[in-house]
ROSE-116506 format. One line per 10 residues: number of its first residue (from 1); for each residue x, y, z of N, C-alpha, C. Coordinates in steps of 0.1 Angstrom, whole numbers, plus 5000, padded with zeros to 4 digits. Example, Ala and Ser with C-alpha at 12.3 -4.5 7.8 and 13.67 -1.06 7.14 Angstrom:
% ROSE-116506
1	5132 4943 5078 5123 4955 5078 5132 4967 5078; 5128 4978 5071 5137 4989 5071 5129 5000 5079 .
% end
This chain:
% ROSE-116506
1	1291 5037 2240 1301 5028 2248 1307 5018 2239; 1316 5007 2241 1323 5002 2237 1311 4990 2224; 1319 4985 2219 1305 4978 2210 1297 4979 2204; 1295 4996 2197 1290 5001 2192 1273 4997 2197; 1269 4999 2209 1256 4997 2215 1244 5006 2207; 1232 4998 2204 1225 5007 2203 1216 5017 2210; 1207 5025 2207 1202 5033 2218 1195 5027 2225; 1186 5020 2223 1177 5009 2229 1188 4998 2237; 1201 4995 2237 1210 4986 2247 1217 4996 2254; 1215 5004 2254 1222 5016 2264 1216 5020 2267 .
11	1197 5023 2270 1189 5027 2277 1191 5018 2287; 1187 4999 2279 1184 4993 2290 1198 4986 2302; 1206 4994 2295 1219 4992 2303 1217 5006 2316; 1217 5016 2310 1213 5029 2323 1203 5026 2327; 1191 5016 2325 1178 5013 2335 1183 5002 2344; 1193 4988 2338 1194 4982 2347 1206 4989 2358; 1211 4992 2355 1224 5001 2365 1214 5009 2375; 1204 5018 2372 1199 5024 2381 1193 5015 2392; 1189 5005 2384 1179 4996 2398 1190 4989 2404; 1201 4985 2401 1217 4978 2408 1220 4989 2417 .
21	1220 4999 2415 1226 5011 2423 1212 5016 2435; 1204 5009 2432 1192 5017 2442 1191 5005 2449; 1186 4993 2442 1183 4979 2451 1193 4970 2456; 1203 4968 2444 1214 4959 2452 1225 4962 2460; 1228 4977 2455 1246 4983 2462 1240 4983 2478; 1232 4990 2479 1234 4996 2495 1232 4982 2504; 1226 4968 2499 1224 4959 2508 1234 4950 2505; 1240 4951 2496 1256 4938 2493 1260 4936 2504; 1266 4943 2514 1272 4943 2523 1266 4931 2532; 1249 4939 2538 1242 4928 2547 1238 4916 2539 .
31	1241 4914 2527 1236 4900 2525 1243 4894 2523; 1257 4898 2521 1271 4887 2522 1269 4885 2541; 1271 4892 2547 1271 4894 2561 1257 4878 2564; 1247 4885 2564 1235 4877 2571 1235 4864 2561; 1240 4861 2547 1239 4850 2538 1223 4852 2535; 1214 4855 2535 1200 4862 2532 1199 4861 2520; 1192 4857 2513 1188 4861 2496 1182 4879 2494; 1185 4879 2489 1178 4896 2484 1163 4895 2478; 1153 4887 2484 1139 4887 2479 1135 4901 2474; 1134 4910 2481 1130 4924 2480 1131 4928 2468 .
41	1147 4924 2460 1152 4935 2450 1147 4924 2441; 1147 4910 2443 1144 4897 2431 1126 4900 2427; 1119 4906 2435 1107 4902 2433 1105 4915 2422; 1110 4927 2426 1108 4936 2417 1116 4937 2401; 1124 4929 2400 1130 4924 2388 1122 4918 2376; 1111 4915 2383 1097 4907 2376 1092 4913 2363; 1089 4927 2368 1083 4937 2359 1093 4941 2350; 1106 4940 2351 1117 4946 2345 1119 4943 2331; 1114 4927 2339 1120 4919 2326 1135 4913 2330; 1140 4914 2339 1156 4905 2342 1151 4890 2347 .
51	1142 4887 2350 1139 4874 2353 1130 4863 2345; 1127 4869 2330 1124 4863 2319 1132 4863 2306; 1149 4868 2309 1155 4873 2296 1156 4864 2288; 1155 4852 2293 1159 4839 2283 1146 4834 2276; 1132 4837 2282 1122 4830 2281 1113 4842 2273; 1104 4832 2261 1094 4836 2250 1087 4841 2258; 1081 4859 2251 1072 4866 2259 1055 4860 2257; 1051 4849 2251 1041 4843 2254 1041 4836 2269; 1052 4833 2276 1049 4825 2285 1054 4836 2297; 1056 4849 2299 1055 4858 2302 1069 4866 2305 .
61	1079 4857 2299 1093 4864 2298 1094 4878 2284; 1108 4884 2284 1110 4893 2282 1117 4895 2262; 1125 4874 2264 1130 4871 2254 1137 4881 2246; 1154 4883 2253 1163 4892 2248 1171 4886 2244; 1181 4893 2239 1195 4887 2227 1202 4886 2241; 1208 4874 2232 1221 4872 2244 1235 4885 2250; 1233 4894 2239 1239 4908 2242 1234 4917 2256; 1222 4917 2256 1211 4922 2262 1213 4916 2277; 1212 4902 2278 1213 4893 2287 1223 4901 2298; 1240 4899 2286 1254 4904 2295 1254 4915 2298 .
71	1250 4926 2293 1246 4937 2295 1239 4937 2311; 1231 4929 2311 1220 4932 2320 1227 4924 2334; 1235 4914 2334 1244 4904 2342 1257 4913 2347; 1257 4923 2340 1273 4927 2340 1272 4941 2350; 1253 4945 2348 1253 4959 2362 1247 4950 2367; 1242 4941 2373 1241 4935 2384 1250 4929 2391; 1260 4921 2386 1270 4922 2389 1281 4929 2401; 1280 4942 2391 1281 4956 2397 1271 4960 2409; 1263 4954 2411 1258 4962 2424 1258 4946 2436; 1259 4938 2430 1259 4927 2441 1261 4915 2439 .
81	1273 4910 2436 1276 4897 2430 1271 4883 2437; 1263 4882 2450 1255 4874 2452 1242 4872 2447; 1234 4884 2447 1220 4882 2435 1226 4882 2424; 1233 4885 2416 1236 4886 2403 1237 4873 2395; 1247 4865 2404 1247 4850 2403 1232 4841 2405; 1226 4847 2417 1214 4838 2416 1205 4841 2402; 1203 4853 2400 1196 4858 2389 1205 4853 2373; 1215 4852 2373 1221 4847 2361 1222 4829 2363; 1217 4821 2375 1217 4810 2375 1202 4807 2367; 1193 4812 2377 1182 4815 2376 1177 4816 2359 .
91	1178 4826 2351 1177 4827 2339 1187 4816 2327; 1200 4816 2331 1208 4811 2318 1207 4791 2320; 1208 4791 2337 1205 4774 2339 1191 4769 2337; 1186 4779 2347 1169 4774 2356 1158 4775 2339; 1158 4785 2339 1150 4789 2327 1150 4784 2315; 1162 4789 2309 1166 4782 2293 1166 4767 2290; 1170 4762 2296 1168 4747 2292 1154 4744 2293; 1143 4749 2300 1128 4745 2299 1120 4753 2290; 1127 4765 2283 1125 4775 2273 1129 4767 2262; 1141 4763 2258 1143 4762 2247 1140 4748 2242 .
101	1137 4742 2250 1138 4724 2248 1127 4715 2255; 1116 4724 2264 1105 4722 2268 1091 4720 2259; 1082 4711 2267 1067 4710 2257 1062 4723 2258; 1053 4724 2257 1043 4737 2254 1035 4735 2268; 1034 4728 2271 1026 4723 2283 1033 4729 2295; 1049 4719 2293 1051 4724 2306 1059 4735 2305; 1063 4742 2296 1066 4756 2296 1054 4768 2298; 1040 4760 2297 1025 4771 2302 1028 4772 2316; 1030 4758 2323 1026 4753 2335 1037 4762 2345; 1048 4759 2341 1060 4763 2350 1071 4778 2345 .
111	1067 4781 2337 1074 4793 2336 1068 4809 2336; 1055 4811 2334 1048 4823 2337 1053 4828 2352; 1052 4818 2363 1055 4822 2372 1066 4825 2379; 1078 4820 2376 1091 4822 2376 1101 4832 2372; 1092 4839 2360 1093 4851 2351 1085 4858 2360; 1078 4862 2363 1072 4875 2368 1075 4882 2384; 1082 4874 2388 1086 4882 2403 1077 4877 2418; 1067 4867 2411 1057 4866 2421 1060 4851 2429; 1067 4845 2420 1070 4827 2423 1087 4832 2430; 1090 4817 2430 1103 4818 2430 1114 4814 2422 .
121	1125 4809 2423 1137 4815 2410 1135 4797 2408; 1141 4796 2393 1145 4784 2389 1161 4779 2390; 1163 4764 2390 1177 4759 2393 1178 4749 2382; 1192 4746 2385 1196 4735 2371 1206 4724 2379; 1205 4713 2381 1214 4701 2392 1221 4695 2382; 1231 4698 2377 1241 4690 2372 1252 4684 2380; 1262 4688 2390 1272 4682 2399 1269 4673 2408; 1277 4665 2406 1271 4652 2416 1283 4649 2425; 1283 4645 2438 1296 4639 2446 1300 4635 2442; 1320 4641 2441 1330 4630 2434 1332 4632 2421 .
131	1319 4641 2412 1321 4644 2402 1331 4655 2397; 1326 4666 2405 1338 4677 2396 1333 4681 2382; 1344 4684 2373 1345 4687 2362 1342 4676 2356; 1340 4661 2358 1340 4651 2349 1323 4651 2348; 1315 4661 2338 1300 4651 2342 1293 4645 2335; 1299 4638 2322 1296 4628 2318 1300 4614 2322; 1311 4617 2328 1314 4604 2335 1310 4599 2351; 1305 4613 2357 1297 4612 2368 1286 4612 2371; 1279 4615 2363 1259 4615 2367 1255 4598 2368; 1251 4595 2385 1246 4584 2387 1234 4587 2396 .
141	1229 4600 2392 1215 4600 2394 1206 4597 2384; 1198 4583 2387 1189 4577 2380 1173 4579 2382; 1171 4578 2365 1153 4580 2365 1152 4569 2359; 1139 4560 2366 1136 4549 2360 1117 4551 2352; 1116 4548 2346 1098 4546 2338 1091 4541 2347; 1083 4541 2349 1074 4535 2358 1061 4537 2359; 1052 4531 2349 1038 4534 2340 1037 4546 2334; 1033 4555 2341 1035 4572 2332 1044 4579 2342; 1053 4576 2351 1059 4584 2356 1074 4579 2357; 1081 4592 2359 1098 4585 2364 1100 4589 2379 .
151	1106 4578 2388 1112 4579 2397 1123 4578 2396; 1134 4593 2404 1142 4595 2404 1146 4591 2419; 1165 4586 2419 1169 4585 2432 1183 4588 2427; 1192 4590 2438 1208 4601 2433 1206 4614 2441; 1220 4625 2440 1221 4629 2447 1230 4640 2443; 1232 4651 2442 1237 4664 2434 1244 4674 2447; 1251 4680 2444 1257 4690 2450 1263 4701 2443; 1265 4715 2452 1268 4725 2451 1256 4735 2439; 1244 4734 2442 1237 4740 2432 1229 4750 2434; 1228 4759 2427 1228 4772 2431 1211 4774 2432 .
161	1205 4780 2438 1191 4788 2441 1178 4775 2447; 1182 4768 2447 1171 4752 2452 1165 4758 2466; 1174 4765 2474 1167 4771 2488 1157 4780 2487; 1157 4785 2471 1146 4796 2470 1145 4794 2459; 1143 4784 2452 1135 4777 2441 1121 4769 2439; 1114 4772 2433 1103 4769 2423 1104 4752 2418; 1113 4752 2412 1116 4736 2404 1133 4739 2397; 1136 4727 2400 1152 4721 2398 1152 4711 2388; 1157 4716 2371 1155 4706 2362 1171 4699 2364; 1170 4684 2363 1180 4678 2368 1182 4670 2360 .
171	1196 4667 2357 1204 4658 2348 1205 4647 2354; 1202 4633 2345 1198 4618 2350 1202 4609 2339; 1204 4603 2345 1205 4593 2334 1194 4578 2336; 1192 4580 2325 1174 4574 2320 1180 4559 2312; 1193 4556 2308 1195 4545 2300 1210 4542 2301; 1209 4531 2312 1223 4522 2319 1236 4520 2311; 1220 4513 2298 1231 4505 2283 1240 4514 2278; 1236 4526 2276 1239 4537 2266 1250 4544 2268; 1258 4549 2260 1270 4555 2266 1265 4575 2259; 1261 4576 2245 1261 4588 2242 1247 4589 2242 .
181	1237 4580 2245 1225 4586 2248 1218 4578 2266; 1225 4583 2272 1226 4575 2284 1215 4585 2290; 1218 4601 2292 1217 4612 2296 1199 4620 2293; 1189 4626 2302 1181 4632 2300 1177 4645 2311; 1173 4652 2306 1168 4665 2317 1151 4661 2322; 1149 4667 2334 1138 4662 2343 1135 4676 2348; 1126 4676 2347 1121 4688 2357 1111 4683 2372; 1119 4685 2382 1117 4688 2392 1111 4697 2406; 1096 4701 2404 1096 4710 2416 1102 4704 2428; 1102 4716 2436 1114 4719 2442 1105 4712 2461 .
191	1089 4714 2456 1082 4706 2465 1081 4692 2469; 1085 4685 2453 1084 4673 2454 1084 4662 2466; 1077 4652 2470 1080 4644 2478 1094 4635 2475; 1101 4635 2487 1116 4626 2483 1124 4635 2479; 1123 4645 2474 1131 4658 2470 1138 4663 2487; 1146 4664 2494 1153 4671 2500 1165 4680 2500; 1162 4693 2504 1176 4703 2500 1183 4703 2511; 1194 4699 2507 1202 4699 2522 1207 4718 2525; 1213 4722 2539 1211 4732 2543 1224 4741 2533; 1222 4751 2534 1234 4760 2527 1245 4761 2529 .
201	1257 4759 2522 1271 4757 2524 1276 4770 2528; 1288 4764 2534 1292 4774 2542 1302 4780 2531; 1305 4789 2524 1317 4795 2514 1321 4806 2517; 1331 4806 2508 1345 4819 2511 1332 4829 2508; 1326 4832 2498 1320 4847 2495 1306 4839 2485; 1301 4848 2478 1286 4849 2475 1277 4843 2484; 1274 4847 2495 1271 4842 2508 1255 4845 2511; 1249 4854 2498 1235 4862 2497 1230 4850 2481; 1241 4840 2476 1233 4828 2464 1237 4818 2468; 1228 4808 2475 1228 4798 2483 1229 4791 2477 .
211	1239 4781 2482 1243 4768 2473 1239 4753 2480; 1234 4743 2475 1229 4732 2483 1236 4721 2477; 1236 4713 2488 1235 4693 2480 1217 4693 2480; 1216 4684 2470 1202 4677 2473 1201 4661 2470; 1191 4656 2474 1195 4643 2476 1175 4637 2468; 1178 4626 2465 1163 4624 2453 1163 4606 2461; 1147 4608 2470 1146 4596 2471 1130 4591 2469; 1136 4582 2459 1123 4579 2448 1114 4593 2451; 1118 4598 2442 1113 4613 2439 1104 4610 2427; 1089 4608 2426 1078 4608 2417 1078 4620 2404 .
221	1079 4623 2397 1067 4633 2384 1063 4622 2374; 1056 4632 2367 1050 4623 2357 1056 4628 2343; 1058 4618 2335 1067 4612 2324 1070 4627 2315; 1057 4631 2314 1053 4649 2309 1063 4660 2313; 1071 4660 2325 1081 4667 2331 1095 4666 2327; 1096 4653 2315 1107 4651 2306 1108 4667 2295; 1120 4671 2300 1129 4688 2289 1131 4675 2278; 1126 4682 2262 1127 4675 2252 1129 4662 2252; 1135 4656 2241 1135 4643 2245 1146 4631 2251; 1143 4624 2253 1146 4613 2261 1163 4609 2257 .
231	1172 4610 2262 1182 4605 2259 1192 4617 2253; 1185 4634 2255 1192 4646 2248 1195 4651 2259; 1194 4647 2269 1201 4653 2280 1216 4664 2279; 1226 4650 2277 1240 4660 2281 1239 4672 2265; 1233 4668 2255 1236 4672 2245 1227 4691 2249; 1220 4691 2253 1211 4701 2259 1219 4705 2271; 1224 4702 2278 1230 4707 2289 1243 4714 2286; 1250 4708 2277 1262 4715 2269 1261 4727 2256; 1246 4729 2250 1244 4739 2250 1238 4753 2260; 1233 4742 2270 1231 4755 2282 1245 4759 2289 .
241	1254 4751 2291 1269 4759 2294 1268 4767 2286; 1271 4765 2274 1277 4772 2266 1271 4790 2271; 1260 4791 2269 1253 4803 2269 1256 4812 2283; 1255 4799 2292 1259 4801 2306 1274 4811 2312; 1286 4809 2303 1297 4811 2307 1300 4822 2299; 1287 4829 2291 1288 4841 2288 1286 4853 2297; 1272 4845 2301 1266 4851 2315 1278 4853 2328; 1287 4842 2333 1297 4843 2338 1307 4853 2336; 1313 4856 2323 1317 4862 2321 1317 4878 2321; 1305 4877 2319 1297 4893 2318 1295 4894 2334 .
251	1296 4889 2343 1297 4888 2357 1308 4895 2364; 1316 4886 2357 1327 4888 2364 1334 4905 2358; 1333 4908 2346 1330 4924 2344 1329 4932 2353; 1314 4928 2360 1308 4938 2367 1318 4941 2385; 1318 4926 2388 1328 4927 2398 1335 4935 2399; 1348 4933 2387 1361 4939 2385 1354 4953 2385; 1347 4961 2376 1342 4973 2375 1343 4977 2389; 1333 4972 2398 1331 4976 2410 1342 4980 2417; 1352 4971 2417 1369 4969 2429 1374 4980 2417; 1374 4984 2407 1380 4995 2400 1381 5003 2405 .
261	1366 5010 2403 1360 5025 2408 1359 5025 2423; 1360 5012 2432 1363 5018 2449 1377 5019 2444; 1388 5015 2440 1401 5015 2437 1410 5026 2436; 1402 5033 2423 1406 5047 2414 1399 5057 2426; 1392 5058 2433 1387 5070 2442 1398 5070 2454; 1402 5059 2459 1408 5059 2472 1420 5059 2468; 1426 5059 2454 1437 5060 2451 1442 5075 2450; 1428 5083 2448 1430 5097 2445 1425 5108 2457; 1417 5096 2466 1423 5105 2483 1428 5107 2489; 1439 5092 2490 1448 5091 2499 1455 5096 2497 .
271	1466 5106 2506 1480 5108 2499 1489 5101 2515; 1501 5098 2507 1513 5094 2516 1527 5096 2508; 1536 5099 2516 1548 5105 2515 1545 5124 2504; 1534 5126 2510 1532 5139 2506 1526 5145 2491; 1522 5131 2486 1513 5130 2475 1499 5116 2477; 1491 5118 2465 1479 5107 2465 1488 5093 2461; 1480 5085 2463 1488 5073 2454 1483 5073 2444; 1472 5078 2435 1474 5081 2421 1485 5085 2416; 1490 5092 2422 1507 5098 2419 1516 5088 2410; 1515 5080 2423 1527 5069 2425 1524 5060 2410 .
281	1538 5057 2405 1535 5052 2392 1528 5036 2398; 1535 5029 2404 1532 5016 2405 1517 5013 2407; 1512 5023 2411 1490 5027 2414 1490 5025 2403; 1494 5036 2395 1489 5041 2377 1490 5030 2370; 1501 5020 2373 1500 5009 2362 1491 4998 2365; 1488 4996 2381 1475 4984 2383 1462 4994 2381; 1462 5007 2379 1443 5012 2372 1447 5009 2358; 1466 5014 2352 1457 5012 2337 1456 5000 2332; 1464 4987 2343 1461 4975 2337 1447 4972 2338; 1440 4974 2350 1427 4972 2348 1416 4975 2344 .
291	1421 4990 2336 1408 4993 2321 1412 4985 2313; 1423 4981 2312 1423 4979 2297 1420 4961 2298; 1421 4959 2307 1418 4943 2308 1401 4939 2309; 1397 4952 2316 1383 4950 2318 1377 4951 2301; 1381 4964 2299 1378 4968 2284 1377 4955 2272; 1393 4949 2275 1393 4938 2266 1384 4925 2272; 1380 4928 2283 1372 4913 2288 1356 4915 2282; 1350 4926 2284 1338 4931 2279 1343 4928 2263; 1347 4932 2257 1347 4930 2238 1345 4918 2239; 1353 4905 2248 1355 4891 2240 1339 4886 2247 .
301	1336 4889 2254 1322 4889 2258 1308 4890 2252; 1311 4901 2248 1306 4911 2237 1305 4907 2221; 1314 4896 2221 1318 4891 2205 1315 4878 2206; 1314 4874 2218 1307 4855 2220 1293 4858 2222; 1287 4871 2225 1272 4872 2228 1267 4873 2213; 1272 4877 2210 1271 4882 2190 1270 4877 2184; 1281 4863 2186 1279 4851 2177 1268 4845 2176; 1266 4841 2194 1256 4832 2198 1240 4835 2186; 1238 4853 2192 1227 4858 2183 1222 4857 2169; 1233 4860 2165 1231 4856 2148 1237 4841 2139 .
311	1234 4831 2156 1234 4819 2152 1244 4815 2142; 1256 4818 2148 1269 4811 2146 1277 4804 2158; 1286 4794 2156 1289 4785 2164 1294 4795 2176; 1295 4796 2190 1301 4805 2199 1307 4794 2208; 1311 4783 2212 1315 4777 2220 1331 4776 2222; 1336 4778 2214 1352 4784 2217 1352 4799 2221; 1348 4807 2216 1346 4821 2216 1340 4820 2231; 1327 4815 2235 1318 4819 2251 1333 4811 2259; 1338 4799 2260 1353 4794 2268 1359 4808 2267; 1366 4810 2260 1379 4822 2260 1371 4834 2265 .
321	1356 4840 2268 1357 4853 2268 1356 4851 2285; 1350 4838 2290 1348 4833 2305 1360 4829 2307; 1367 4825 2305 1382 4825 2307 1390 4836 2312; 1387 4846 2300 1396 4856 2304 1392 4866 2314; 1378 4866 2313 1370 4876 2320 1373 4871 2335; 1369 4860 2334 1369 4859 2357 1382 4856 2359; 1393 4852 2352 1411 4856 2356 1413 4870 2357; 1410 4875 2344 1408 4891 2349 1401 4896 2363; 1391 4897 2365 1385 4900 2376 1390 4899 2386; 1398 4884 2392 1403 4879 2402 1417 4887 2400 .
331	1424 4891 2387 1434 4902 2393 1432 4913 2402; 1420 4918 2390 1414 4932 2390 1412 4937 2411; 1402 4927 2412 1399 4930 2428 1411 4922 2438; 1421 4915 2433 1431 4915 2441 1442 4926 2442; 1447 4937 2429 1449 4950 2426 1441 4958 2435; 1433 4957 2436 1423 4970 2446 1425 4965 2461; 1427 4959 2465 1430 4954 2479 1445 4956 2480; 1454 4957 2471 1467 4961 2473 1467 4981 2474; 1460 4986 2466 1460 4995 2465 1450 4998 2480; 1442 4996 2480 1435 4997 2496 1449 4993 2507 .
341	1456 4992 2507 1459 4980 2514 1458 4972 2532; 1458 4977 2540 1450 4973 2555 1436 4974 2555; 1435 4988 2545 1418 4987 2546 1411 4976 2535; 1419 4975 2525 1417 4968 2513 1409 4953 2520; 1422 4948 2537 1415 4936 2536 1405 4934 2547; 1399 4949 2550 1390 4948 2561 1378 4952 2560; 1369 4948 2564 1353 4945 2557 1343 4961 2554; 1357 4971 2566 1355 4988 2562 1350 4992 2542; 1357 4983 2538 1359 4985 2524 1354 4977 2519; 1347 4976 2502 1336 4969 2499 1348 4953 2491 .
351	1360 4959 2488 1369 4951 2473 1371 4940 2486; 1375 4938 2497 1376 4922 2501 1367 4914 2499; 1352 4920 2499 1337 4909 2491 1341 4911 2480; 1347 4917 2471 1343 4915 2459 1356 4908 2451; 1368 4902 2459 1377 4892 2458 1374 4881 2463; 1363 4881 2468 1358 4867 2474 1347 4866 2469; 1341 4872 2466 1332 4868 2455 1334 4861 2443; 1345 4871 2432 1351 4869 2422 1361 4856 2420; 1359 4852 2431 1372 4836 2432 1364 4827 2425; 1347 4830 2428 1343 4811 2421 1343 4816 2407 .
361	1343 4828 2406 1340 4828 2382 1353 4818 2376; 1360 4816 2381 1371 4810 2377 1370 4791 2378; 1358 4787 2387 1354 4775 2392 1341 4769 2380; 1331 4777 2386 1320 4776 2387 1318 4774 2368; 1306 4766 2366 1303 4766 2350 1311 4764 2344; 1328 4753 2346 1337 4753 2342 1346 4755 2347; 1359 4753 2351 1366 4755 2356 1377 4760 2347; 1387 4771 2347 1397 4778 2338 1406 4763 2330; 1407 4752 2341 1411 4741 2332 1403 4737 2324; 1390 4737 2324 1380 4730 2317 1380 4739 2305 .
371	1377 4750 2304 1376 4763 2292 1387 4760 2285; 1400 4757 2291 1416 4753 2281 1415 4744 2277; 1408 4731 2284 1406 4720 2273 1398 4722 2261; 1386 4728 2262 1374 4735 2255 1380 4743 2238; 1386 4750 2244 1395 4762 2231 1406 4754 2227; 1414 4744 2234 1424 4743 2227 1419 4728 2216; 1413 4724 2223 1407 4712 2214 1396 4715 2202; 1393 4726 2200 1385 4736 2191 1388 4745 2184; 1407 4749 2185 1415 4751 2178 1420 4746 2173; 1423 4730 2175 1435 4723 2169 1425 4716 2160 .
381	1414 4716 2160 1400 4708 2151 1397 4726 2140; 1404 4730 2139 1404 4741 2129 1385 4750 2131; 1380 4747 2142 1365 4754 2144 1369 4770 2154 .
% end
């Protein structure tokens, strides 16, 4: 396949596809419908290995290349763009920042179980009310010292898997004075006293990865529950985007894939005016715009997963491949609903979830404004 894959990323590309096509496809439907989490198919992911890809196999993760990761984001995706997101929240937010930047302690304590299928998924609370895209200029949820522990108080929104989370490591600010060391990561179970999740939003689509506000009143841990150190907050959080909007990207792939292949079938059923609409050139040119856009979205994907690996700078490269990829997609599955078209926008047919799904890759972990600020200010600095 494209990317010259090896045999070992193309097994585990046809093993995760098979379990997307057996566990997630046939229920996409009822979990966008009922808004339901997919426990069933998340708990068996455990043994897989998809819910430790980011995390050292001493603490019971799977610890894959970031290639591996999109690969594995990109058929899930494909079979259910509601788990796929929780599962790529889950691993590239929830996980990695307590993986890579965590004590030894509390990476024993809190990640064996989150990795294996048996606990529940991890989250990451960075958006705060009013904030938006600004979030260094908006985090005014505060942790104060308080003999050996911090109490936190503040309040976050729109954060993905907390309804069926384990612990929520959360961005705070620990130092009033400070302008570039103002910022630190907290780990949060999700039990905590004063910790409240408010109920699930109501959204256009991914309706099976629950999104919350939460709210922190004098929320207790102990000082030990500090991700690295004290004041590396945003600096840690901006390398977890970064990694993040690969994962995004490789998402939004799988989407588009999906609204393709319903697309190209019903294009070569249907006939009217006495032929298929494959016929019809105007069909022919929205399928071949959308290999070759998918094609090209997978490479730039594919080439920011690469960098990241062999530990070269990827953060203009992960912006442009999430960039192009969930703009792409949001064509991709708006093309398959034209090509469907009455049925395209009726729930008969799978491509109206999967244009309403595909709307937040364009939001979410950045916003397509935020990624143009990102690249273009990363080009003109010659990086």
């Amino acid at each position: 396949m494209d990317f010259d894959l090896s045999k070992e990323q193309k097994l585990w590309q046809a093993t995760v596809h098979a379990f997307a096509e057996k566990e997630l496809r046939p229920r996409a439907h009822e979990i966008d419908l009922t808004g339901k989490f997919n426990w069933e198919a998340t708990k068996k992911m455990g043994p897989l290995g998809l819910l430790g890809m980011m995390v050292p196999e001493e603490f019971g993760g799977s610890e894959m290349d970031t290639l591996d990761v999109a690969i594995a984001i990109e058929e899930l995706g494909w079979g259910c763009g509601s788990t796929a997101l929780a599962i790529s929240a889950h691993n590239g937010l929830g996980c990695a920042p307590l993986a890579n930047f965590g004590s030894e302690e509390l990476k024993r304590q809190f990640l064996p179980k989150v990795v294996s299928g048996e606990g529940k998924l991890a989250a990451l609370a960075l958006t705060e009310p009013g904030g938006g895209s600004d979030l260094k200029g908006s985090i005014q949820t505060k942790a104060e010292k308080k003999g050996t522990d911090w109490v936190i108080n503040g309040s976050k929104m729109w954060i993905t898997n907390p309804g069926v989370g384990e612990f929520v490591i959360t961005l705070v600010r620990t130092d009033p004075d400070s302008d570039t060391n103002a910022y630190s990561l907290i780990l949060v179970p999700i039990d905590a006293k004063g910790l409240h999740v408010g109920p699930a939003e109501k959204k256009m689509g991914l309706n099976g990865s629950m999104t919350h506000a939460l709210s922190y009143d004098n929320v207790t841990v102990p000082e030990g529950y500090l991700i690295g150190e004290e004041g590396h907050g945003l600096k840690y959080t901006l390398q977890t985007l970064d990694s993040g909007r690969v994962s995004i990207g490789a998402l939004s792939i799988g989407l588009a894939r999906a609204a393709h292949e319903v697309s190209m079938q019903y294009a070569k059923d249907r006939k009217m005016f006495g032929k298929t609409l494959a016929d019809k050139q105007a069909i022919q040119w929205m399928i071949a715009d959308a290999a070759t856009e998918i094609k090209a979205a997978r490479l730039m994907v594919y080439h920011a997963a690469n960098l990241k690996d062999k530990g070269k700078p990827f953060t203009k490269e992960a912006a442009m491949a999430k960039l192009f990829a969930s703009e792409m997609s949001e064509r991709v599955c708006r093309n398959a609903i034209q090509i469907l078209g009455g049925y395209g926008y009726s729930r008969e047919y799978p491509v109206e979830r999967f244009y309403r799904d595909t709307r937040l890759m364009t939001i979410g972990e950045g916003t397509s404004e935020i990624q143009r600020l990102v690249i273009s200010r990363l080009e003109m600095a010659g990086k």
